[in-house]
SEDO-589179 format. One record per atom (N, C-alpha, C): residue in three letters; z, x, y. Coordinates in steps of 0.1 Angstrom, whole numbers, padded with zeros to 4 digits, always signed. Atoms other than C-alpha are relative to their C-alpha. Last residue first. Layout:
BEGIN
alaZXY;...
***
This chain:
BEGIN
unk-0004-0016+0004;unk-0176+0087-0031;unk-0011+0009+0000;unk+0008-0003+0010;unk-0186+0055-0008;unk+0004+0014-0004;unk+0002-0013+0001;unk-0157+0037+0002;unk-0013+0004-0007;unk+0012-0012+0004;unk-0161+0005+0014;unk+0005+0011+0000;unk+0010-0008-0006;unk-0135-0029+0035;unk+0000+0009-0017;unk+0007-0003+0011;unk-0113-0057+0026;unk-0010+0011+0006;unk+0010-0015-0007;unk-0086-0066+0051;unk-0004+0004-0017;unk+0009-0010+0014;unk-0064-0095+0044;unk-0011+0009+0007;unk+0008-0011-0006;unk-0035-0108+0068;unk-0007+0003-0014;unk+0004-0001+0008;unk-0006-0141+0064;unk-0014+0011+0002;unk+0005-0002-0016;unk+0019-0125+0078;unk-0008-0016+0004;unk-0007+0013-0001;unk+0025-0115+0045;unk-0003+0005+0015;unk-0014-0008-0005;unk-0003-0085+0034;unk+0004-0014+0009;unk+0000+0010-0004;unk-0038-0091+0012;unk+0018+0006+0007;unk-0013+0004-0001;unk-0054-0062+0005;unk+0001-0011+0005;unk-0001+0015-0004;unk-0088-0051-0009;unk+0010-0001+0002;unk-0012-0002-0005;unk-0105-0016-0011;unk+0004-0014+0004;unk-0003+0012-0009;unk-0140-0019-0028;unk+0015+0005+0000;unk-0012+0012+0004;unk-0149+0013-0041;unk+0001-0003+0010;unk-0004+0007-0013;unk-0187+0027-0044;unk+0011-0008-0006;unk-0009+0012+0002;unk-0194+0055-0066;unk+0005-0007+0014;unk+0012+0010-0004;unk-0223+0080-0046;unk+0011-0013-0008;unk+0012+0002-0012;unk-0206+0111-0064;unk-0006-0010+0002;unk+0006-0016+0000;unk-0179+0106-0095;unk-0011-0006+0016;unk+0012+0000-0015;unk-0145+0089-0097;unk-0016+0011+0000;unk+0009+0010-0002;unk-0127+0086-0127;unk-0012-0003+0008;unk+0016+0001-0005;unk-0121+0122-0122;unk-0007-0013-0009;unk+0000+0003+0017;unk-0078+0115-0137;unk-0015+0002+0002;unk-0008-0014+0007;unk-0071+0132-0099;unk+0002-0001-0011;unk+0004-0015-0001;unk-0097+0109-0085;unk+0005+0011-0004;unk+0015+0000+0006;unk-0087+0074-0097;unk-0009+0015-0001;unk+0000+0001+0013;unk-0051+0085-0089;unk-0010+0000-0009;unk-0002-0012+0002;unk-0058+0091-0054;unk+0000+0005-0015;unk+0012-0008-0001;unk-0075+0057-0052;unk+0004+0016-0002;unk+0006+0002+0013;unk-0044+0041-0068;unk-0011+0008+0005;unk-0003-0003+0013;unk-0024+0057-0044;unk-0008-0003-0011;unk+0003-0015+0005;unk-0045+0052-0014;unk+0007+0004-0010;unk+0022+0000-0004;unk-0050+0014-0019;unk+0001+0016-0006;unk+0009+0005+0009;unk-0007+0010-0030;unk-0012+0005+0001;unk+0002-0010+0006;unk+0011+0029-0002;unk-0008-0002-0013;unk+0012-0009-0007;unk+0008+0001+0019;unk-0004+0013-0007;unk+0000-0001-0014;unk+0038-0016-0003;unk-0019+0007+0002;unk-0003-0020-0012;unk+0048+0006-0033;unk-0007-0009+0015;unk+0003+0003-0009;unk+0053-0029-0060;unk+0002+0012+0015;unk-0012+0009-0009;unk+0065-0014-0087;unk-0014-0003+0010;unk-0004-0006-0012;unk+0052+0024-0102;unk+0009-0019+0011;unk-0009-0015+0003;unk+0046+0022-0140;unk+0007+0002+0020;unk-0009+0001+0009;unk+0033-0015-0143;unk+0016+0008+0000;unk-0015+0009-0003;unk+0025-0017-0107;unk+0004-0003-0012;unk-0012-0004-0003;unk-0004+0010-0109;unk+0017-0008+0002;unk-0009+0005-0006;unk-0035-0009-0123;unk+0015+0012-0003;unk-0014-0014+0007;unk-0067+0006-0122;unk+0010-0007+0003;unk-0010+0004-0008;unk-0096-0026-0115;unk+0015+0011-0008;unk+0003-0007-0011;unk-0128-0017-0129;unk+0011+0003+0014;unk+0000-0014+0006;unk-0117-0023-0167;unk-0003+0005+0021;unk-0013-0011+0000;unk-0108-0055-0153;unk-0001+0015-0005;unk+0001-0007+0011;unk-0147-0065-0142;unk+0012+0004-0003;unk+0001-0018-0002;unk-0146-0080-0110;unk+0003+0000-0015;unk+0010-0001+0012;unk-0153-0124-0115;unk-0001+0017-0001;unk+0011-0008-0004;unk-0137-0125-0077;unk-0013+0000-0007;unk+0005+0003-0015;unk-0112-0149-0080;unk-0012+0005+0002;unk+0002+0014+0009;unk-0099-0140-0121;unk-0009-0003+0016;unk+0011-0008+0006;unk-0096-0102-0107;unk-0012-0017-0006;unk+0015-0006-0004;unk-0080-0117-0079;unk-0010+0005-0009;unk+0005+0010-0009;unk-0053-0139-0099;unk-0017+0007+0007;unk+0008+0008+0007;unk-0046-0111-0127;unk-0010-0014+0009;unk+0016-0008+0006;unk-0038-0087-0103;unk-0006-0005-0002;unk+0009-0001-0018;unk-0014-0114-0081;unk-0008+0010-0007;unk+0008+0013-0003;unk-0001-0126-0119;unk-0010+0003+0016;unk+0013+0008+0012;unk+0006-0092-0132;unk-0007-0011+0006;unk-0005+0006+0014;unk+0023-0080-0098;unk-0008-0001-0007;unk-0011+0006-0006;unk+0019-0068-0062;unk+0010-0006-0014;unk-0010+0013+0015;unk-0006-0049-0064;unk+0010+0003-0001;unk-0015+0001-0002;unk-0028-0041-0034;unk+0003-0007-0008;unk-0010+0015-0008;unk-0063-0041-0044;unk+0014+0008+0001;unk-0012-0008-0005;unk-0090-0009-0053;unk+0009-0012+0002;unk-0008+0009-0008;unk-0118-0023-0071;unk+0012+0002+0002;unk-0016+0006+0005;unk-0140+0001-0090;unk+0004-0010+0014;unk-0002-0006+0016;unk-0179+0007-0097;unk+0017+0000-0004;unk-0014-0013-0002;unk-0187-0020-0074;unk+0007+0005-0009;unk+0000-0015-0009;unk-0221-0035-0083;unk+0005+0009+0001;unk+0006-0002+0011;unk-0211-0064-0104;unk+0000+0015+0004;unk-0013-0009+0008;unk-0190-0074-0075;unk-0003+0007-0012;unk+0004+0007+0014;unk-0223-0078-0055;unk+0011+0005-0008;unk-0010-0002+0011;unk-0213-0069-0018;unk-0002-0009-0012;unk+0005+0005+0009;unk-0236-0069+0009;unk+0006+0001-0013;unk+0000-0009+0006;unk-0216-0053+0034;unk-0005+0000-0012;unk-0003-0016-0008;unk-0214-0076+0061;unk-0006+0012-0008;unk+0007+0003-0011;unk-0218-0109+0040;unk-0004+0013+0005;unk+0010-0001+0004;unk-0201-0095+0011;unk-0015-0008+0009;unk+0002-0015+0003;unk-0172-0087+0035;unk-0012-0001-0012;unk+0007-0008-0014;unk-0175-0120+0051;unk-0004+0014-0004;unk+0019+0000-0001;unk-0176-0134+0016;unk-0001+0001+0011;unk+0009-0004+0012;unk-0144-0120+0005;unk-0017-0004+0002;unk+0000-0016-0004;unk-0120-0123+0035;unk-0014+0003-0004;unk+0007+0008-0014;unk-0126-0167+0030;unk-0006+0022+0008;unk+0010+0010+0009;unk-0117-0160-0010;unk-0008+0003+0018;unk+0006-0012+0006;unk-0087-0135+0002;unk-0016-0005+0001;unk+0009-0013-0010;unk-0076-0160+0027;unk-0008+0012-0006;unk+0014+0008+0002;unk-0078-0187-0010;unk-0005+0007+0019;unk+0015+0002+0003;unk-0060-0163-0024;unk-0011-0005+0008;unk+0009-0012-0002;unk-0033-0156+0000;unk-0011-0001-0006;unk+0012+0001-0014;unk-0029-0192+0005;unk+0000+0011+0000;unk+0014+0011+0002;unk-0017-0196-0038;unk-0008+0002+0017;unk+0009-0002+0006;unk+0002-0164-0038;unk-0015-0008+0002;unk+0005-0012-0005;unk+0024-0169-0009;unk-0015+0005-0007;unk+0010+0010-0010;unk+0028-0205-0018;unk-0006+0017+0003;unk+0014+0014+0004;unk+0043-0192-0055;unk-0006+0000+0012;unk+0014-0009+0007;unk+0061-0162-0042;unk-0008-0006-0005;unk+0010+0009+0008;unk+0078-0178-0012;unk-0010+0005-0010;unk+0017-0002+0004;unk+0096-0144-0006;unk-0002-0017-0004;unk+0004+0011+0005;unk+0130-0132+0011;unk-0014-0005-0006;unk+0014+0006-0004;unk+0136-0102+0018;unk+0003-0010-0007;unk+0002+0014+0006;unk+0172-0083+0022;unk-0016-0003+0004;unk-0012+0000+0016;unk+0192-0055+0037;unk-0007-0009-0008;unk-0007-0015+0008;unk+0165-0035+0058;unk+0005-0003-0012;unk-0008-0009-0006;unk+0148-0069+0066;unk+0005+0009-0007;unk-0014-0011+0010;unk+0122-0093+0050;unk+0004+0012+0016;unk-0007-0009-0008;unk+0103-0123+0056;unk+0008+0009-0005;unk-0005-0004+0004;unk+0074-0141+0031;unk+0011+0008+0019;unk-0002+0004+0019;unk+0064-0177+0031;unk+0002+0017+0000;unk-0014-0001+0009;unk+0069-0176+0069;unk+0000-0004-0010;unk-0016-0011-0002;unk+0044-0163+0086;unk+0007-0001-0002;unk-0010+0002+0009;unk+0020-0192+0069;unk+0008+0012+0004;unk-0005+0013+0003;unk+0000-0202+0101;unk+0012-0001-0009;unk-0016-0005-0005;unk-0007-0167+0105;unk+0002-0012+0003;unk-0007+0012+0005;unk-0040-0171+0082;unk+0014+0002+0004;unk-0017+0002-0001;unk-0058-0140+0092;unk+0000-0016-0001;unk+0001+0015-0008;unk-0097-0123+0087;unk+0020+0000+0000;unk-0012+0005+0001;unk-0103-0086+0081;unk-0002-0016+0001;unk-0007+0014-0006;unk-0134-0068+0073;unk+0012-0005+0002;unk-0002+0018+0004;unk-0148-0037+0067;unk+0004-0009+0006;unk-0007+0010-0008;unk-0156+0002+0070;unk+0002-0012-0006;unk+0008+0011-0001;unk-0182+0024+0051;unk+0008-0010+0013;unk-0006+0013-0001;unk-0161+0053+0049;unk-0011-0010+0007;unk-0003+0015-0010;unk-0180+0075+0038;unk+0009-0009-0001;unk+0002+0010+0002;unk-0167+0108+0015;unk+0000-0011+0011;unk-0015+0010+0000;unk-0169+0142+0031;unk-0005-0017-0010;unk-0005+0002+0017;unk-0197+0168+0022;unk+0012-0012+0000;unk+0008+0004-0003;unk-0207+0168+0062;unk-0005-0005-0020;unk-0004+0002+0017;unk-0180+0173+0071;unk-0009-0008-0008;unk-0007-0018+0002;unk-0183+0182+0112;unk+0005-0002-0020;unk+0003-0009-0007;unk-0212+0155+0115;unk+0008+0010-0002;unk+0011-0004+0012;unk-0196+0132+0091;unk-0005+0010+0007;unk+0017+0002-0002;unk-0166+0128+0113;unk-0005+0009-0009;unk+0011-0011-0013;unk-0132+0134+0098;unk-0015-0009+0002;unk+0012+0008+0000;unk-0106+0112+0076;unk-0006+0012+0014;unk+0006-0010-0010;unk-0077+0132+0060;unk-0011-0009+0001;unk+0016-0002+0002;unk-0056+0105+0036;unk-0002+0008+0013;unk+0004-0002-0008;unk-0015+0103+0027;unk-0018+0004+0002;unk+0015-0001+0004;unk+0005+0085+0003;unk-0003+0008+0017;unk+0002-0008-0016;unk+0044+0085-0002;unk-0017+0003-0006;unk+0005-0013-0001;unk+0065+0065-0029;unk-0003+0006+0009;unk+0004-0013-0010;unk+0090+0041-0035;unk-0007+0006-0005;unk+0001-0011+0002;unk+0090+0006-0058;unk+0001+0013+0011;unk+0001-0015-0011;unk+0095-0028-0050;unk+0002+0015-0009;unk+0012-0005-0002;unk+0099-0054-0075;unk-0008+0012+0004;unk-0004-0006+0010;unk+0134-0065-0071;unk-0011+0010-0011;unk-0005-0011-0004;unk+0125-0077-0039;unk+0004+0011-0007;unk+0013-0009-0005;unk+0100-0102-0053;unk+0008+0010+0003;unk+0003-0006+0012;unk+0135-0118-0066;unk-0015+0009+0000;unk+0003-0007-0001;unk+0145-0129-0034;unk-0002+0011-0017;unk+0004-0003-0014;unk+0137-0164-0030;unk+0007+0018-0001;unk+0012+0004+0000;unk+0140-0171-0073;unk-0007+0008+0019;unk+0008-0014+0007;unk+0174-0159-0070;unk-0014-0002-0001;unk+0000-0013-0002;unk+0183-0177-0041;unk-0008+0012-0006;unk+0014-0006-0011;unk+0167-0207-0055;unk+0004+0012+0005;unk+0017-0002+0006;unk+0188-0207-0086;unk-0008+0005+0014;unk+0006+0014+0003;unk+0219-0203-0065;unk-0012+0002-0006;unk+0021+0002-0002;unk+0237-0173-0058;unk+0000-0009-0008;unk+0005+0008-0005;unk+0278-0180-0060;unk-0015-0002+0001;unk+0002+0013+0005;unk+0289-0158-0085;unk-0003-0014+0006;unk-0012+0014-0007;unk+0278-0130-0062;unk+0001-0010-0012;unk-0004+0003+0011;unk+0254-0106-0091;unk+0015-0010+0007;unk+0001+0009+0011;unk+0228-0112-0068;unk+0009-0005-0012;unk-0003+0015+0000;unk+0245-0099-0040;unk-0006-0008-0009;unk-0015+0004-0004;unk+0250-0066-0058;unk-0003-0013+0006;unk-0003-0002+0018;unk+0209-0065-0071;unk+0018-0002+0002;unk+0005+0014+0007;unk+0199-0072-0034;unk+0004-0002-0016;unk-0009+0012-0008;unk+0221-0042-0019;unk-0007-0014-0006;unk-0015+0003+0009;unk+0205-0021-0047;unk+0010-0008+0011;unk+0001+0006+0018;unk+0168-0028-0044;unk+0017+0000-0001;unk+0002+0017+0003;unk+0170-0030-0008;unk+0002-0004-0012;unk-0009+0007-0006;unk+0185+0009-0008;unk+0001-0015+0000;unk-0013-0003+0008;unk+0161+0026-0031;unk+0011-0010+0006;unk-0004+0014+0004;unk+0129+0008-0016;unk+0014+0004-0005;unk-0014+0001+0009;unk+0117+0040+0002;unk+0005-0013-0002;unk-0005+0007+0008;unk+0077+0042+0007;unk+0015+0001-0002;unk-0011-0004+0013;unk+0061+0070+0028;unk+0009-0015+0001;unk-0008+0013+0005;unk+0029+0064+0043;unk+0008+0004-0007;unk-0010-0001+0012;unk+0004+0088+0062;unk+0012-0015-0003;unk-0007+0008+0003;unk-0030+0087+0080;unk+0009+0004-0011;unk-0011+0002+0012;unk-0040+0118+0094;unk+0005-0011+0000;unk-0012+0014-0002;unk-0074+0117+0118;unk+0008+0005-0015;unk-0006+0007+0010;unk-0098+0145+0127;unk+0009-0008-0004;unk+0006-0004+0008;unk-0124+0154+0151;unk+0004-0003-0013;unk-0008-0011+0006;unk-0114+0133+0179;unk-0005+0003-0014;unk-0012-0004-0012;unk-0128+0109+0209;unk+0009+0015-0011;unk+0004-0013-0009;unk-0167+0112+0193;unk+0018+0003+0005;unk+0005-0001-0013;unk-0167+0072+0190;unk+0003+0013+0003;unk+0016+0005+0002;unk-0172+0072+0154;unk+0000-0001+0013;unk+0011-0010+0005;unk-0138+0090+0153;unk-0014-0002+0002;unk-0004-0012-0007;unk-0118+0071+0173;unk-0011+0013-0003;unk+0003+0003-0013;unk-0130+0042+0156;unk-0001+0010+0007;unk+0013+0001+0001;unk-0123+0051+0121;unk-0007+0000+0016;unk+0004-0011-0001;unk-0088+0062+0132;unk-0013-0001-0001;unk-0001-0003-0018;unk-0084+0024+0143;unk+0004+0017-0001;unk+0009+0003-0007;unk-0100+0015+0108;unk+0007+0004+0013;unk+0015-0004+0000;unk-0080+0036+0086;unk-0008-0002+0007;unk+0005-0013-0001;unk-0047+0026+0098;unk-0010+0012+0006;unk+0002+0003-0015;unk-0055-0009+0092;unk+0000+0012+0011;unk+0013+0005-0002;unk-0063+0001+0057;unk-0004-0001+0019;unk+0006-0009+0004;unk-0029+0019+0056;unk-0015-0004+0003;unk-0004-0009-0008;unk-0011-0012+0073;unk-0006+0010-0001;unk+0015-0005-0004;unk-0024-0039+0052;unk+0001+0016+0009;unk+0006-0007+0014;unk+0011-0041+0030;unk-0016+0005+0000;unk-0001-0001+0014;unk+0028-0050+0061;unk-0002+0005-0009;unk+0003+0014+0004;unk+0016-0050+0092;unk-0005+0000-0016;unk-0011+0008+0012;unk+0034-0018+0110;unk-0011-0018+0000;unk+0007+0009+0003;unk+0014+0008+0125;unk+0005-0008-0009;unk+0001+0010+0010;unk+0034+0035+0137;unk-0006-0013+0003;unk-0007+0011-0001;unk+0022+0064+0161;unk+0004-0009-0009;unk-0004+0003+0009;unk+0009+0099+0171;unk+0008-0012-0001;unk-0010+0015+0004;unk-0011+0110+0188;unk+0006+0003-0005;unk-0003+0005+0009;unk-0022+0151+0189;unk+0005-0014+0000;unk+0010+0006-0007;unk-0024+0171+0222;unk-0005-0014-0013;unk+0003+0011-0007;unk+0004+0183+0213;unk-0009-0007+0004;unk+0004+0000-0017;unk-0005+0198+0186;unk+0005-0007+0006;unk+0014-0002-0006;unk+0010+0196+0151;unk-0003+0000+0019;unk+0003-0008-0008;unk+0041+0207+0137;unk-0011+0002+0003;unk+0007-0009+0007;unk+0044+0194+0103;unk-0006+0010+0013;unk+0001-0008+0009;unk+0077+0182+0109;unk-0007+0006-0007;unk-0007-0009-0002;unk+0074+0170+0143;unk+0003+0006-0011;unk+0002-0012-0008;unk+0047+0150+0136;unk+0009+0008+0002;unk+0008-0010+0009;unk+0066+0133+0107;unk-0012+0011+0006;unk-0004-0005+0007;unk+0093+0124+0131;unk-0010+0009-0012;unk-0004-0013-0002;unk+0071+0113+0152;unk+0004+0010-0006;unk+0011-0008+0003;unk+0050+0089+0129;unk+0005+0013+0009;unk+0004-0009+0015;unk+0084+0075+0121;unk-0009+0010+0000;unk+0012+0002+0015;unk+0083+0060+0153;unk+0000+0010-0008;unk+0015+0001-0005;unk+0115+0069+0180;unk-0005-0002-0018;unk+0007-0012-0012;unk+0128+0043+0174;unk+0009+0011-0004;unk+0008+0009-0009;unk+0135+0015+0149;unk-0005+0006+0009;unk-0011+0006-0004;unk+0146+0043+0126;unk-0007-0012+0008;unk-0014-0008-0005;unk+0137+0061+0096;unk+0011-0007+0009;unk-0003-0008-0011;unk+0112+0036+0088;unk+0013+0004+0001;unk-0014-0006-0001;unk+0101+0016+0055;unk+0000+0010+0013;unk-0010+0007-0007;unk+0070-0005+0064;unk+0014+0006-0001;unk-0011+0005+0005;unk+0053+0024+0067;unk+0006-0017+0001;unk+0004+0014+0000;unk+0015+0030+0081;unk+0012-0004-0007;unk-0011+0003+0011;unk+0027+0064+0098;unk-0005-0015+0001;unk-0003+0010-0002;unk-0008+0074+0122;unk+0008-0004-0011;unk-0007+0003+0011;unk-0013+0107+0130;unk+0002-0010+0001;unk-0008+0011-0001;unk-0039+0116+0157;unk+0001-0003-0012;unk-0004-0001-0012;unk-0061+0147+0166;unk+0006-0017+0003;unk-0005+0018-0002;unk-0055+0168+0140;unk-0001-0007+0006;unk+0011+0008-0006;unk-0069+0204+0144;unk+0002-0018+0002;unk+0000-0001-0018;unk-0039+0221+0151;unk-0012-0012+0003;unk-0005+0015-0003;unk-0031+0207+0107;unk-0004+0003+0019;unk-0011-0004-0010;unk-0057+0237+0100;unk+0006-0012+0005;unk-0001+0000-0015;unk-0080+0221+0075;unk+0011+0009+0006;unk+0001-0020-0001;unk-0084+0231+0034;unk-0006-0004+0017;unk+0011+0004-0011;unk-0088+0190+0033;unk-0003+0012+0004;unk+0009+0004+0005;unk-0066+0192-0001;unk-0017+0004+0009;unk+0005-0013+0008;unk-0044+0215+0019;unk-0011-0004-0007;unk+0004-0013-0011;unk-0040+0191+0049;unk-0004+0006-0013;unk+0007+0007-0006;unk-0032+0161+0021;unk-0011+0010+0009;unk+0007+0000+0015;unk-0006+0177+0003;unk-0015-0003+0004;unk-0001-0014+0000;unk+0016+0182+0036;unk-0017+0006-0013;unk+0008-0009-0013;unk+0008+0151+0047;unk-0003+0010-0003;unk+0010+0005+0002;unk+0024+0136+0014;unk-0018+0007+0007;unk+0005-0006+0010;unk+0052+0158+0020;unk-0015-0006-0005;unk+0007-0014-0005;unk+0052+0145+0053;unk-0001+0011-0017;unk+0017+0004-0010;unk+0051+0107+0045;unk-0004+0018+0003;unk+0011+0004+0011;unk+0079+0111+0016;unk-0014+0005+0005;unk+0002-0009+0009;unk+0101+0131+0044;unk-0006-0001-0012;unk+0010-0009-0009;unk+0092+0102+0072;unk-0001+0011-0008;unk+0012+0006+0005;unk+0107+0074+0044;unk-0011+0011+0010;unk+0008+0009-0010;unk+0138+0096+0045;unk-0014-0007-0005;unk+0012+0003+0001;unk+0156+0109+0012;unk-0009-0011+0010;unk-0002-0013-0012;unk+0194+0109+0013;unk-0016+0001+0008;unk-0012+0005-0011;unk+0200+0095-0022;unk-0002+0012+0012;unk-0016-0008+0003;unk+0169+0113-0043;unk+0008-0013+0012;unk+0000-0009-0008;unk+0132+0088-0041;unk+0019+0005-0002;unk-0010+0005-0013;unk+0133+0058-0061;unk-0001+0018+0003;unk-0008-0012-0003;unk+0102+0051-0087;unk+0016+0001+0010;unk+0001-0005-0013;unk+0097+0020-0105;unk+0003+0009+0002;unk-0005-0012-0002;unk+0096+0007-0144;unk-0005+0002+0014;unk-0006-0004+0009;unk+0082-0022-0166;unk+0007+0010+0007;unk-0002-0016-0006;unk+0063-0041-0140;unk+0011+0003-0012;unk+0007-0008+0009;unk+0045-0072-0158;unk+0004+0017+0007;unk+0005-0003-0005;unk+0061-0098-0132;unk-0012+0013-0002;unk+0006+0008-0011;unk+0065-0124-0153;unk-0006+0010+0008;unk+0009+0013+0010;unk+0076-0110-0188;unk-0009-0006+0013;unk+0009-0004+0009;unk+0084-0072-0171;unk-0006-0013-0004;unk+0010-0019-0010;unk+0103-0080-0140;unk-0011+0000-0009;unk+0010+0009-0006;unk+0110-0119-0158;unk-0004+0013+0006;unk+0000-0007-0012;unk+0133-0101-0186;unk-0014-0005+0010;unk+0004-0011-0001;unk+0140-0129-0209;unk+0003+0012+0009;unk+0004-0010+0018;unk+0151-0160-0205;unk-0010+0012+0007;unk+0012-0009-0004;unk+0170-0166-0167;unk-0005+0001-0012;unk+0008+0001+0011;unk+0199-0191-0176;unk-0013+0002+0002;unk+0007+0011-0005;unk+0217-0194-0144;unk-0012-0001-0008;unk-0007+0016-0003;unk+0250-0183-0158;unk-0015-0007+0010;unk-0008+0013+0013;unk+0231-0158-0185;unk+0005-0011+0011;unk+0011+0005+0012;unk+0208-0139-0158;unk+0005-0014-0010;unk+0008+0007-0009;unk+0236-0137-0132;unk-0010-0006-0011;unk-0011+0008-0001;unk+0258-0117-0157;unk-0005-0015+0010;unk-0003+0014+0013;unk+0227-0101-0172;unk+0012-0007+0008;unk+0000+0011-0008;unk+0220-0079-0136;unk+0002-0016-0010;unk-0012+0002-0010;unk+0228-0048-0146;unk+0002-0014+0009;unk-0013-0007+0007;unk+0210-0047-0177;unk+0011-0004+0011;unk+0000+0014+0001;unk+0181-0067-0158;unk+0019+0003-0008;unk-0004+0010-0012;unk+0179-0036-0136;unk+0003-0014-0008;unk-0017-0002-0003;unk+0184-0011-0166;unk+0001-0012+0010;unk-0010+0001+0010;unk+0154-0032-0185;unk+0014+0005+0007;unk-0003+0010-0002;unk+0131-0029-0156;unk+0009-0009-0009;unk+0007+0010+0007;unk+0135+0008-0158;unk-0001-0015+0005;unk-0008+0009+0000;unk+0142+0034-0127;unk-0007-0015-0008;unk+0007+0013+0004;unk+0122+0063-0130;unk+0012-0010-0001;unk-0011+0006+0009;unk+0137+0091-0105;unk-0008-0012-0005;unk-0007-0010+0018;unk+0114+0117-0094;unk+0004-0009-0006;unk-0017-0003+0006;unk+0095+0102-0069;unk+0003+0002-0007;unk-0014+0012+0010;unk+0058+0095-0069;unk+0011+0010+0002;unk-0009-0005+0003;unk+0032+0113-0041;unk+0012-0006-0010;unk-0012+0001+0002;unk-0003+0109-0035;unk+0012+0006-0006;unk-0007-0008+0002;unk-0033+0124-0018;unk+0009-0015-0006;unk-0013+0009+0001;unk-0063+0113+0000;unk+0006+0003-0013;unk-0008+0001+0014;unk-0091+0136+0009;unk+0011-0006-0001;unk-0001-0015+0006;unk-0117+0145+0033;unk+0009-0002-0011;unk-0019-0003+0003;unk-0124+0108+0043;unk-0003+0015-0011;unk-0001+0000+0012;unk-0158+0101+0063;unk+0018+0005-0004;unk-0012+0000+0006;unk-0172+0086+0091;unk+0004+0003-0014;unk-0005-0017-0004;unk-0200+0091+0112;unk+0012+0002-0004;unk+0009-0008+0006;unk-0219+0054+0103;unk+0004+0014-0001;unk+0000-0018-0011;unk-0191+0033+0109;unk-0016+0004-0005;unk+0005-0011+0013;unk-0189-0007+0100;unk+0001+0008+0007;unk-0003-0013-0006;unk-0168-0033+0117;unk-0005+0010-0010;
***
C-alpha cells in the first residue's frame, strides 16, 4: 500500500506531569519481591525502564488526545473546520461507547461534516490510523486527516501493584502480569493532508502489514488487569516482524543502512535490543523513549518521531522507517520521508 499525494503536516506530543520512578514501584512492591525472591529491580535490570509518566487523578484518555490535537492544529497553522475525519487510536477509552474519538470531536469542535471514530488494535493502532486516513486522502474524498492518541495507565498500574502485594500471588502470576507494570501515559497527535493542497508537507510513503493471529493469546488485557506471555510474545513477534520486514523491503526497497532513523514501538530493553539485533539498524539510529516514558502503547511511533523533530534530529529528504509489532499477533512497517 503506497500513496503518492500524501503527506503529514505535523505530529506532536504530549508527557504528563507526574514522574513515577521504577524504584518507588519496586518500593511498594518489596513485600512480594522478598517472599518470592525477585533480585533486584527487574523494571529497570530487565526491563531497562527507570521512570513513567501518569496523567493528574481525574484525567480522561480523550482529554490527553485533545490536548494533543489541540497542539497538533497549531503546529499545521490549519483551521480545525477543515478536518475531514478524526481518528482516536487508544487503547485507553473513556467509555465503551460512545468512541473516544467523539468525545475529542466534540471538544475541539469540528464540522459536522467531519468523521470521526476509534481504531482499536493495540499498539498498531496509530500506524493503522495513518493508512485508512492515507487512503481517503489519496483518493480525493478529504483534504485533511487528525489522528490522535491519548494514553492513561495510572489506574492498571495501581490496581495491579495492590493485587500483587495479595500474599497469595504465585511466581507465575507475577511473571504473567508484570508487563503491566511497564506502561506508561501520554497523548500524541499527527495532521496528514494531500500533497497537492501542502505542497511543503512531509510524504508519507505508506507500508506494510502482515498478521500471526494464531497467537491471540500470549498477550490479553482489561481495564483492571493484563496478562502477558512476555517470553513467546517476544520470540513470534520477531520472527512476524522478520516475515513484515522483507515485504516492506520488497515494496519499498528498504536497505537498513539507508534509513537515517528507525522509529519502533518500545516495549522494553530486550524488545529494542531484539529488533535492532534482527534487522542489523544502526543503534544510534534507533531513539529510545521507554527508559524515561514506559511502555505508551500506540502513542510510541508519533512520540518518538515528535521528539526526533523537536531536538532537529530530523533534516529535509531523511527517510524513517516506522515499525510496530502489536498482540493479536499484528506488525505494520511503513516510510516517512522528511
Amino acid at each position: 500500500m503506497l500513496f503518492d499525494n500524501v503527506v503529514i503536516k505535523s505530529v506532536v506530543h504530549i508527557e504528563p506531569p507526574h514522574r513515577v520512578s521504577s524504584d518507588e514501584v519496586a518500593e511498594r512492591l518489596a513485600p512480594t519481591f522478598k517472599r518470592l525472591r525477585v533480585p533486584g529491580n527487574p523494571l529497570i535490570d530487565l526491563a531497562g525502564i527507570h521512570e513513567r509518566r501518569f496523567w493528574d487523578d481525574g484525567m480522561m484518555p480523550s482529554d490527553g488526545a485533545t490536548l494533543a490535537a489541540h497542539k497538533a492544529l497549531a503546529q499545521a497553522d490549519i483551521d480545525p473546520k477543515q478536518i475531514g475525519i478524526l481518528i482516536n487510536t487508544s487503547v485507553s477509552r473513556d467509555f465503551l461507547e460512545p468512541s473516544t474519538a467523539c468525545m475529542v470531536h466534540g471538544n475541539l469542535k469540528l464540522a459536522d461534516t467531519c468523521q470521526s471514530f476509534d481504531v482499536g488494535n493495540a499498539c498498531l493502532a496509530f500506524i493503522n490510523g495513518m493508512n485508512i486516513a492515507a487512503q481517503m486522502l489519496e483518493r480525493g474524498e478529504i483534504d485533511y486527516a487528525l489522528i490522535v492518541n491519548g494514553e492513561n495507565s495510572r489506574d492498571i498500574n495501581e490496581v495491579t501493584i495492590k493485587r500483587l502485594l495479595d500474599s497469595n500471588v504465585t511466581r507465575k502470576q507475577f511473571k504473567s502480569e508484570f508487563a503491566t507494570l511497564t506502561l506508561g501515559s501520554g497523548s500524541a497527535a499527527m495532521v496528514m493532508s494531500r500533497g497537492d493542497l501542502e505542497p511543503d508537507g512531509h510524504q508519507y510513503r505508506g507500508g506494510v502489514a502482515r498478521a500471526a493471529t494464531q497467537f491471540n493469546g500470549l498477550c490479553r488485557g482489561w481495564n483492571h488487569q493484563m496478562w502477558t506471555d512476555t517470553k513467546s510474545l517476544l520470540i513470534e513477534g520477531m520472527k512476524l516482524a522478520s516475515l513484515t520486514f522483507i515485504a516492506a523491503r520488497q515494496m519499498m526497497g528498504w536497505v537498513v543502512q539507508e534509513l537515517d532513523h528507525v522509529v519502533i514501538h518500545q516495549v522494553s530493553k530486550a524488545h529494542t535490543e531484539n529488533f535492532i539485533r534482527a534487522f542489523g539498524a544502526d543503534p544510534s539510529k534507533v531513539y529510545r523513549i521507554f527508559p524515561f516514558l514506559g511502555n505508551i502503547g500506540p502513542a510510541s511511533i508519533p512520540t518518538v518521531m515528535a521528539r526526533l523533530i523537536q531536538e532537529d534530529r530530523v533534516k529535509r529528504g531523511d527517510r524513517m522507517a516506522l515499525m510496530g509489532i502489536g498482540s493479536g499477533l499484528n506488525c505494520a512497517m511503513a516510510e516517512v520521508v522528511w
